[in-house]
C-alpha positions as CSV (number, residue, x, y, z in Angstrom):
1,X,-54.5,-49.5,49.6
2,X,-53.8,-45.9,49.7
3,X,-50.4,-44.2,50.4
4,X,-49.2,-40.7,51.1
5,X,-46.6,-39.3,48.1
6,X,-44.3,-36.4,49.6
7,X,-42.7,-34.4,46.1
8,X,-39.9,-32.2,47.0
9,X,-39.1,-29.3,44.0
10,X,-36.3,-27.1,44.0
11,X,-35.3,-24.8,41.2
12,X,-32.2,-22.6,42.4
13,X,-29.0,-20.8,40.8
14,X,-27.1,-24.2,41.7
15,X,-29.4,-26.7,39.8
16,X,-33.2,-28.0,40.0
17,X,-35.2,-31.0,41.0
18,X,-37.5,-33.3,42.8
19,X,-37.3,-35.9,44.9
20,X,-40.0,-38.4,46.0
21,X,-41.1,-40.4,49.4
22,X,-43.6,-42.3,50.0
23,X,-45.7,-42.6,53.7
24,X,-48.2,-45.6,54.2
25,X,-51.6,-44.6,54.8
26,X,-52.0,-44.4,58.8
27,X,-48.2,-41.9,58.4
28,X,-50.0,-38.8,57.1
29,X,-48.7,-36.7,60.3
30,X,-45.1,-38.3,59.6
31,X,-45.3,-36.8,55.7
32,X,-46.3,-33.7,57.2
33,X,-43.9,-33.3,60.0
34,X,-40.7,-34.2,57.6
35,X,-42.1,-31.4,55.0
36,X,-42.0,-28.5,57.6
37,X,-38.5,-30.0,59.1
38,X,-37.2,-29.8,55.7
39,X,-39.1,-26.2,55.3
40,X,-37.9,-25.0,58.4
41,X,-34.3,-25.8,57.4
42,X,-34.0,-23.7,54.3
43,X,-36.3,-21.4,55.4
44,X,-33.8,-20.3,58.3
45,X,-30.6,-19.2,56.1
46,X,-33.3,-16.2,54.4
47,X,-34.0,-13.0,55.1
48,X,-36.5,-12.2,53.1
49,X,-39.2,-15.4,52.5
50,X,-42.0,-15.5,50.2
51,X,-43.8,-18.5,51.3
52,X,-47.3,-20.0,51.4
53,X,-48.4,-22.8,52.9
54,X,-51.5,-25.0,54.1
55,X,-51.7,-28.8,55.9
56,X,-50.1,-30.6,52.4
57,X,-47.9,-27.9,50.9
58,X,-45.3,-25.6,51.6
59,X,-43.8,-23.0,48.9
60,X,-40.7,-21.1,49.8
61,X,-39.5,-18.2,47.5
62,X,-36.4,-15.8,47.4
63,X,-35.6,-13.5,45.1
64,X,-31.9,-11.8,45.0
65,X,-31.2,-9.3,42.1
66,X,-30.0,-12.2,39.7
67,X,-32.3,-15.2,40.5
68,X,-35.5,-16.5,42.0
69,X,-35.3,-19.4,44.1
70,X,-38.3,-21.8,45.0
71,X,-38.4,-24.8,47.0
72,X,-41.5,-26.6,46.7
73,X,-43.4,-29.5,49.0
74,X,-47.0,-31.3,48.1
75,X,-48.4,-33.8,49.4
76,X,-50.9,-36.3,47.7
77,X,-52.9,-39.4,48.6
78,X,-53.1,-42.3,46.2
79,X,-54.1,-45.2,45.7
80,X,-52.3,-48.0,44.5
81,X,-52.6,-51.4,43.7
């Protein structure tokens, strides 16, 4: 059975970390719609947004003069038993 892994990074002045979800299989569009929700969210309080992005990831960077902030989403299929 295969299953869709959605890995949330952040790495900010605050603190840093991940977070994990999992989708079943036939909830690939699900996994991809709460990435860009979650994108869209932080993505709004920027001005300036260094991001990149295809159908499984999203990368949002900000620099200010003292530190970069990323916020990081990837998804990836796996199989499990």
């Amino acid at each position: 059975m295969k299953v869709y892994i959605l890995e949330h990074r952040w790495d900010n002045a605050d603190n840093e970390g991940s977070e994990i979800q999992v989708f079943s299989y036939d909830h690939l569009n699900m996994a991809r719609k709460t990435m860009r929700d979650a994108a869209e969210k932080i993505r709004a309080q920027w001005e300036q947004d260094y991001t990149w992005e295809d159908e499984n990831s999203i990368h949002l960077g900000f620099t200010d003069s003292l530190y970069g902030t990323v916020y990081a989403w990837e998804i990836y299929e796996r199989e499990v038993l």
